[in-house]
DRENTOR-189375 format. One record per residue (C-alpha): residue in three letters; x, y, z. Coordinates in Angstrom, 3 decimals, padded with zeros to 6 digits. Example, Ala and Ser with C-alpha at 12.3 -4.5 7.8 and 13.67 -1.06 7.14 Angstrom:
BEGIN
REC  aa  xx  yy  zz
REC  ALA  012.300  -004.500  007.800;
REC  SER  013.670  -001.060  007.140;
***
This chain:
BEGIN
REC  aa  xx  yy  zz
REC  UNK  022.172  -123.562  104.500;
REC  UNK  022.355  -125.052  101.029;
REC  UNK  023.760  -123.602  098.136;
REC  UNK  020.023  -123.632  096.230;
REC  UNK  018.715  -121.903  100.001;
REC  UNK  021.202  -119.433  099.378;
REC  UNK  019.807  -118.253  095.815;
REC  UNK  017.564  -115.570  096.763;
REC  UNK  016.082  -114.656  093.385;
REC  UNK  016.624  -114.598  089.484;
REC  UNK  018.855  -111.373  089.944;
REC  UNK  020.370  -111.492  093.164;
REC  UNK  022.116  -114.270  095.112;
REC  UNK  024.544  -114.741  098.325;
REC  UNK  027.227  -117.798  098.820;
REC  UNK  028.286  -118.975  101.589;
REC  UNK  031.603  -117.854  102.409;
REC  UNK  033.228  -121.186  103.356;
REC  UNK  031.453  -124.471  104.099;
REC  UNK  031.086  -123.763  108.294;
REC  UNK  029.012  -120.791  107.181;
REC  UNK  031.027  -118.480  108.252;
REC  UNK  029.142  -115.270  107.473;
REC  UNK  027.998  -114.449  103.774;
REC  UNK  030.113  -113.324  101.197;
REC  UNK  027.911  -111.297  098.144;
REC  UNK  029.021  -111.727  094.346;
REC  UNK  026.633  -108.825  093.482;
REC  UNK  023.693  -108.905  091.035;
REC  UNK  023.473  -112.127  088.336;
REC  UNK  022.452  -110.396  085.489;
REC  UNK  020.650  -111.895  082.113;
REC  UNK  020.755  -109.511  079.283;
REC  UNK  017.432  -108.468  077.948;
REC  UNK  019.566  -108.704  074.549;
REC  UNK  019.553  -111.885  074.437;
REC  UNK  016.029  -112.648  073.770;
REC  UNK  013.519  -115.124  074.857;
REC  UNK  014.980  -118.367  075.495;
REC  UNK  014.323  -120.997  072.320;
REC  UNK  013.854  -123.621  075.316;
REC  UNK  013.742  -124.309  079.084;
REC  UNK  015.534  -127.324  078.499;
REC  UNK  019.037  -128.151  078.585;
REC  UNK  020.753  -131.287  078.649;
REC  UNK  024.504  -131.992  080.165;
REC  UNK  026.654  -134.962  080.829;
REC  UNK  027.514  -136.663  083.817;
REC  UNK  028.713  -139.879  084.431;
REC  UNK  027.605  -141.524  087.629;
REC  UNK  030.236  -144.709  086.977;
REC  UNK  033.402  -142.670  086.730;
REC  UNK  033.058  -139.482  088.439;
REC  UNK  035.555  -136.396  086.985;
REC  UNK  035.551  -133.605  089.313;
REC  UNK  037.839  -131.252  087.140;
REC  UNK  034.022  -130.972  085.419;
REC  UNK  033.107  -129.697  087.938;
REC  UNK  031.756  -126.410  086.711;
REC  UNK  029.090  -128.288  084.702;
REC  UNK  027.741  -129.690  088.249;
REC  UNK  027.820  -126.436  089.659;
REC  UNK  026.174  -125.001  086.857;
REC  UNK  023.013  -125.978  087.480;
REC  UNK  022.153  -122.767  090.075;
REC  UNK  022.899  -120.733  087.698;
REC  UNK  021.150  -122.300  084.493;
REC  UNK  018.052  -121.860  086.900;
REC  UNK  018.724  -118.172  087.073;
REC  UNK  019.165  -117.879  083.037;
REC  UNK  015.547  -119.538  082.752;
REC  UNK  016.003  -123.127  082.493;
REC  UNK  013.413  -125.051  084.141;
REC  UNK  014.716  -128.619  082.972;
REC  UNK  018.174  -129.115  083.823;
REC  UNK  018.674  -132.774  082.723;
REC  UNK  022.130  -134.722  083.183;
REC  UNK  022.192  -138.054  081.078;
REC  UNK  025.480  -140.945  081.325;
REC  UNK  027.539  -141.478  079.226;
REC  UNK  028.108  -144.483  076.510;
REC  UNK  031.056  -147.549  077.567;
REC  UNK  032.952  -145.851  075.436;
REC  UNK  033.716  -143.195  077.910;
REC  UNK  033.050  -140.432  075.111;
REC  UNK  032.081  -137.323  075.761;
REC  UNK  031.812  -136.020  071.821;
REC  UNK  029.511  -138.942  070.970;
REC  UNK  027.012  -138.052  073.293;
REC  UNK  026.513  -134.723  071.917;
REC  UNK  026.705  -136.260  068.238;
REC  UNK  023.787  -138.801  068.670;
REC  UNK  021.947  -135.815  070.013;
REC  UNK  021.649  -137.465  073.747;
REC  UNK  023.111  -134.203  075.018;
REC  UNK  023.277  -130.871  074.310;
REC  UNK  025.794  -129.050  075.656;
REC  UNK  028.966  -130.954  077.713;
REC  UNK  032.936  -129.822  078.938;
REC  UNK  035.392  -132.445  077.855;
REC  UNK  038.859  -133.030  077.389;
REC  UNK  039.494  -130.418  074.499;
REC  UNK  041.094  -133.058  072.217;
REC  UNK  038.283  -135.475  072.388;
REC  UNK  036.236  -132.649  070.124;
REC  UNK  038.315  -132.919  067.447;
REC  UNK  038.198  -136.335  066.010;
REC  UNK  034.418  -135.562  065.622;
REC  UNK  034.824  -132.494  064.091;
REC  UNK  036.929  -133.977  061.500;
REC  UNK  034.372  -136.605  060.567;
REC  UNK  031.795  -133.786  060.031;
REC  UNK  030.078  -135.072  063.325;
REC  UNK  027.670  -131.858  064.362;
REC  UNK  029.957  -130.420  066.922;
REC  UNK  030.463  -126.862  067.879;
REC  UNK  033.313  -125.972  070.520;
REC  UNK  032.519  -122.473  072.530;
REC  UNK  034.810  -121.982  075.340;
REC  UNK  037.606  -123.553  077.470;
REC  UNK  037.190  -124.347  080.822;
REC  UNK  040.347  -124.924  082.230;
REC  UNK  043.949  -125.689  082.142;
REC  UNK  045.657  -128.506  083.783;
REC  UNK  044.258  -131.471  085.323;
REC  UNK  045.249  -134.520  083.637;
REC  UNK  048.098  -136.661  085.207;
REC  UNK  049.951  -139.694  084.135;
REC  UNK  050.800  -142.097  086.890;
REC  UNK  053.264  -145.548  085.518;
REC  UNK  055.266  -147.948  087.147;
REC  UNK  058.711  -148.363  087.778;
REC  UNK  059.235  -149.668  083.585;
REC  UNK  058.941  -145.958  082.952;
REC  UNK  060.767  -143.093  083.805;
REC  UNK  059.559  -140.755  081.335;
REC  UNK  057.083  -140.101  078.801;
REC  UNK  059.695  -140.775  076.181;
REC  UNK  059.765  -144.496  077.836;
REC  UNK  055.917  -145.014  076.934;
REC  UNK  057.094  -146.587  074.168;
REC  UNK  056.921  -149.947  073.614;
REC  UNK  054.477  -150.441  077.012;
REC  UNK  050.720  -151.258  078.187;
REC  UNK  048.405  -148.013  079.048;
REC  UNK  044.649  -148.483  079.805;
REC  UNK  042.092  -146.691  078.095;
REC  UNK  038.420  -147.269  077.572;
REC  UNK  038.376  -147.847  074.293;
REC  UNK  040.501  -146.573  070.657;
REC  UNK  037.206  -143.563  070.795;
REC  UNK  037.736  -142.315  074.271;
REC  UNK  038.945  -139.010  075.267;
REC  UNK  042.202  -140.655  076.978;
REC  UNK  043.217  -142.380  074.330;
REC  UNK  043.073  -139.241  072.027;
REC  UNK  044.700  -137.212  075.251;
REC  UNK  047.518  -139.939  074.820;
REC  UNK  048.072  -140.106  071.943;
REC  UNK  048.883  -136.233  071.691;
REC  UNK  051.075  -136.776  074.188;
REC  UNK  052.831  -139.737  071.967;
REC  UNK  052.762  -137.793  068.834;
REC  UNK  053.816  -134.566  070.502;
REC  UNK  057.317  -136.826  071.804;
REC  UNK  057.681  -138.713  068.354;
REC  UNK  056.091  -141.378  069.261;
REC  UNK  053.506  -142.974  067.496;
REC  UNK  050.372  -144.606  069.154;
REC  UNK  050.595  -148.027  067.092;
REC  UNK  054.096  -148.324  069.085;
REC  UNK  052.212  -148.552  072.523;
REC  UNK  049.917  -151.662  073.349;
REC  UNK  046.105  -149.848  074.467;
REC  UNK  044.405  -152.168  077.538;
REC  UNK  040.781  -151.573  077.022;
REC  UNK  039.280  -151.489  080.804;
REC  UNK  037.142  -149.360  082.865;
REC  UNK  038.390  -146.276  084.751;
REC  UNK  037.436  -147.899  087.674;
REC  UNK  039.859  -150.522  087.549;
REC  UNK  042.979  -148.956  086.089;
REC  UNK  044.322  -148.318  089.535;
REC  UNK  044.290  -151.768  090.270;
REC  UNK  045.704  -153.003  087.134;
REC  UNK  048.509  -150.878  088.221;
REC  UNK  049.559  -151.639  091.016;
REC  UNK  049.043  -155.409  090.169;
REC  UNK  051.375  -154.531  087.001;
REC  UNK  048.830  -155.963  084.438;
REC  UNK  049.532  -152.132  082.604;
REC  UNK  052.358  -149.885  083.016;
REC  UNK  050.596  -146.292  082.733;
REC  UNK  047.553  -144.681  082.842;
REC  UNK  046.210  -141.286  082.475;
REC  UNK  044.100  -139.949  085.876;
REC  UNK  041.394  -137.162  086.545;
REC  UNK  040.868  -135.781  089.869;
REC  UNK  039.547  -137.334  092.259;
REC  UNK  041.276  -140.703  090.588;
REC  UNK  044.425  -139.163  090.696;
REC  UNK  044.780  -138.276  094.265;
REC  UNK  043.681  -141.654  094.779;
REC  UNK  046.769  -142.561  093.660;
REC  UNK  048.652  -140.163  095.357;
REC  UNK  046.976  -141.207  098.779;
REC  UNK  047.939  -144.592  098.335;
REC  UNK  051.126  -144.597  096.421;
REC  UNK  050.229  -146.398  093.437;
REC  UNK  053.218  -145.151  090.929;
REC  UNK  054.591  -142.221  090.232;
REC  UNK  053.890  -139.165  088.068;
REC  UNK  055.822  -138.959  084.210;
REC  UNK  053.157  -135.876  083.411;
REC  UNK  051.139  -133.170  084.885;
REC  UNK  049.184  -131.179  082.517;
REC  UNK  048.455  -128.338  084.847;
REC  UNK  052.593  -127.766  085.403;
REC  UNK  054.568  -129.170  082.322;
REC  UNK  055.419  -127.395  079.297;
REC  UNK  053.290  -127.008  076.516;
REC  UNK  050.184  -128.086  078.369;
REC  UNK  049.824  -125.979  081.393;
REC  UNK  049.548  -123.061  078.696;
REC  UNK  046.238  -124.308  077.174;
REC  UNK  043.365  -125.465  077.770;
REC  UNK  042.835  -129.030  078.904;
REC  UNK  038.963  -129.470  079.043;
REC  UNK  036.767  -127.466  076.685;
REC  UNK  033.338  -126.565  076.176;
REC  UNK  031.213  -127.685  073.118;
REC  UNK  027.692  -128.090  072.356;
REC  UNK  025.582  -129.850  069.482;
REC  UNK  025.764  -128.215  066.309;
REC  UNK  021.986  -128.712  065.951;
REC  UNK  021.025  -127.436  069.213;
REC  UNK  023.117  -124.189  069.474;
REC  UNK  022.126  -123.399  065.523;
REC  UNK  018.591  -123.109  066.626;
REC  UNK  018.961  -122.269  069.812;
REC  UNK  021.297  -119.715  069.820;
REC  UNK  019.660  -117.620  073.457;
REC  UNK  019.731  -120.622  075.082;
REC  UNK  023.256  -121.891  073.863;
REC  UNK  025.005  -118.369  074.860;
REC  UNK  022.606  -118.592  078.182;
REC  UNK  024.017  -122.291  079.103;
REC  UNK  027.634  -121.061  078.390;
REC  UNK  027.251  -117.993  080.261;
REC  UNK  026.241  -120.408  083.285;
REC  UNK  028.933  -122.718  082.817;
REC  UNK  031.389  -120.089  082.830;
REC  UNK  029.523  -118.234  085.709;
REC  UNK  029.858  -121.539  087.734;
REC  UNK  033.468  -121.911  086.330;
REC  UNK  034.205  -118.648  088.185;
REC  UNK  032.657  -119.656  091.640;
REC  UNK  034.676  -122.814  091.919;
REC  UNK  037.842  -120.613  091.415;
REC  UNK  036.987  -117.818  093.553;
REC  UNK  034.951  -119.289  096.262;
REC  UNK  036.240  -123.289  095.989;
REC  UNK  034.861  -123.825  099.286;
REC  UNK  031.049  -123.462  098.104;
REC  UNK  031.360  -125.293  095.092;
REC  UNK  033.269  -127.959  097.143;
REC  UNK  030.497  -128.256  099.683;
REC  UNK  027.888  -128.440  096.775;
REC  UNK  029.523  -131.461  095.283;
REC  UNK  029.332  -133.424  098.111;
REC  UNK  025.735  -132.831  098.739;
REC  UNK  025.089  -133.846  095.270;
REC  UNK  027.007  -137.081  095.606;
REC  UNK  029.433  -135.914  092.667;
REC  UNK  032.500  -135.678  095.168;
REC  UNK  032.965  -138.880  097.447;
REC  UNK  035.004  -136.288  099.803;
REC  UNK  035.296  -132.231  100.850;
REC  UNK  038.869  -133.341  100.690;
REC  UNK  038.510  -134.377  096.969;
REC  UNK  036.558  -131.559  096.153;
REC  UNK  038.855  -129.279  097.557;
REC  UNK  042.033  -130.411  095.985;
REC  UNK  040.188  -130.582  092.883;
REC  UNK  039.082  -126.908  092.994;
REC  UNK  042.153  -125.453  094.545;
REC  UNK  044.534  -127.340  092.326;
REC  UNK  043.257  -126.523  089.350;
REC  UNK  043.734  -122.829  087.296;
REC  UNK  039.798  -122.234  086.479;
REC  UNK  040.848  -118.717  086.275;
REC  UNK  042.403  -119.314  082.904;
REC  UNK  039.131  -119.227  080.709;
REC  UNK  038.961  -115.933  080.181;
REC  UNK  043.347  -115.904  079.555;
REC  UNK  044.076  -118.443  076.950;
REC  UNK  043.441  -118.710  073.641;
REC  UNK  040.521  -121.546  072.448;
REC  UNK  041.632  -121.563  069.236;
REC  UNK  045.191  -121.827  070.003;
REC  UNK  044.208  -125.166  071.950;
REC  UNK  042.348  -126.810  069.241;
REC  UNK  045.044  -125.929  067.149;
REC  UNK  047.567  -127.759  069.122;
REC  UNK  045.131  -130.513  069.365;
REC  UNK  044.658  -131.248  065.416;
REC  UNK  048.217  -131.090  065.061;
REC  UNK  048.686  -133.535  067.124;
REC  UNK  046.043  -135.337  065.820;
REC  UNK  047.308  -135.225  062.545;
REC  UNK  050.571  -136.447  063.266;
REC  UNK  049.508  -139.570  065.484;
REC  UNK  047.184  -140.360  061.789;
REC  UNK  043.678  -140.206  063.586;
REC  UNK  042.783  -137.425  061.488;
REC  UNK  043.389  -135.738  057.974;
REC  UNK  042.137  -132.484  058.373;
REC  UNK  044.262  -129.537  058.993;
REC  UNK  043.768  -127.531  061.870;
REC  UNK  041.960  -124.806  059.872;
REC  UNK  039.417  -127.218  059.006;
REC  UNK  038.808  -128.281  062.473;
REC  UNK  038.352  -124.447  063.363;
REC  UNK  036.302  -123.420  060.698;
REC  UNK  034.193  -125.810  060.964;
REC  UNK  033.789  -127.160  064.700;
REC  UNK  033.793  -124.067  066.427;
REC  UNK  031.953  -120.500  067.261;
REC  UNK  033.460  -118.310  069.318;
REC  UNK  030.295  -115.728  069.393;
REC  UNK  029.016  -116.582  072.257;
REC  UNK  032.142  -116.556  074.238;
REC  UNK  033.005  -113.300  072.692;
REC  UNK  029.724  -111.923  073.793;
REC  UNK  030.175  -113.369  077.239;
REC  UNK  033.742  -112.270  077.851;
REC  UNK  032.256  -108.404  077.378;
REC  UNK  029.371  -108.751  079.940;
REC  UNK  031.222  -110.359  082.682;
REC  UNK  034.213  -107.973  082.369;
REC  UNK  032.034  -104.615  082.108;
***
């Protein structure tokens, strides 16, 4: 039975239990609040990129179920740019809604790009595999790390990490390349680090292609906030407010299945050729803490974020900026009360 089978209406719906099928476990009634209103639109549009597959988003796959149950009957998914960027798919308008790596919001945001962050996702999931050059972040200095390109989330991710040691990102040399062929590069020492997502990452591990310098989901600060956030465009959740808290309350809905019942989800992914493997799918779910969406602090993130930001010299404004204007926590706030009543 497949996970779409298993939705049995707009207000009710069973899961599988685990992938075999071994019985049925029930969540209890999905719920949409009459509150809310009549949805703006139907239509929602999210990010997923076919070239480079990141399963830590994988609540935004997932989420699809559950968008049908809020109303929406077109769930699109569009690709992303070369770039690798998230953000500037929601600032040209191609998207609407997207998770990313929190810190690729912010250089937008400080532009005055029409971006509105609403929720984390999750913590953790980021890792960064180098050779044998370096045995620490600290010895990132002064070496080669691939990146899409100077406007891609890793880059930004990075160069937190740089600024948060002291170290500033003109002192590394960025190798513009595809995800896709980082590993390679590698291993054939044309770079000496790299940051991975899952499934890349266990890729890595599976194959010993050099060694972890840092986790994100176990090392100090990072494991206490969030890594990948959710944001939509400004334009879209300003006049679409029912259908922006609707699409979030999905999200997070799906966010809570792939912690509490990783199997499902897992099996899901596959079908949908967004996983390669169970195995990845698996790892991906049960490695990562989904459950903290609803623990830390957004804000606090973003904060962290634009500091670091600030420091490395990709943006001028102050934290406080970047908060009061690229974010709106109503929705979550709103959200957070429903699903804990």
């Amino acid at each position: 039975m497949t996970f779409l089978k298993q939705l049995t209406s707009r207000r009710e719906f069973t899961l599988g239990a685990a992938a075999g099928g071994a019985g049925l476990m029930t969540l209890g009634a999905y719920q949409t609040d009459a509150s809310d209103g009549e949805l703006e639109t139907q239509s929602i549009r999210l990010i997923r990129d076919r070239k480079f597959p990141v399963l830590c988003y994988a609540p935004q796959y997932v989420a699809q179920r559950f968008l049908e149950l809020e109303g929406f009957t077109d769930v699109q998914y569009v690709s992303l740019g070369d770039d690798g960027s998230y953000a500037h798919a929601l600032v040209d308008g191609t998207a609407d809604m997207s998770a990313a790596l929190g810190v690729d919001w912010v250089p937008p945001i400080a532009n005055g790009d029409p971006i509105k962050v609403l929720s984390g996702l999750h913590a953790g999931c980021v890792e960064i595999f180098a050779n044998d050059n370096v045995a620490t972040v600290q010895d990132l200095q002064g070496k080669r790390i691939a990146v899409h390109g100077l406007g891609s989330p890793e880059r930004f991710l990075l160069s937190s990490v740089l600024a948060y040691i002291g170290v500033a990102d003109t002192d590394v040399e960025w190798v513009f390349a595809h995800p896709n062929d980082w590993a390679g590069m590698l291993a054939g020492g044309k770079i000496d680090a790299m940051a991975s997502f899952p499934p890349l990452n266990y890729i890595l591990h599976d194959e010993g292609i050099g060694h972890v310098v840092l986790n994100t989901t176990t090392d100090n600060p990072w494991k206490h906030m969030f890594c990948c956030m959710v944001a939509a465009n400004s334009t879209f959740a300003e006049e679409n407010p029912v259908a922006a808290k609707r699409a979030l309350r999905a999200i997070l809905k799906a966010n809570q299945l792939c912690s509490e019942q990783p199997e499902v989800a897992a099996k899901w992914l596959v079908e949908e050729g967004q996983s390669p493997t169970i195995d990845y799918a698996m790892r991906t779910l049960t490695d990562l803490p989904y459950d903290t969406w609803d623990i830390f602090d957004p804000e606090d993130t973003l904060r962290f974020y634009a500091l670091r930001m600030n420091e490395a010299g990709i943006i001028d404004a102050t934290p406080e900026t970047i908060i009061a204007n690229g974010t709106d926590w109503g929705p979550l706030n709103e959200v957070l009360k429903e699903m804990k009543a």
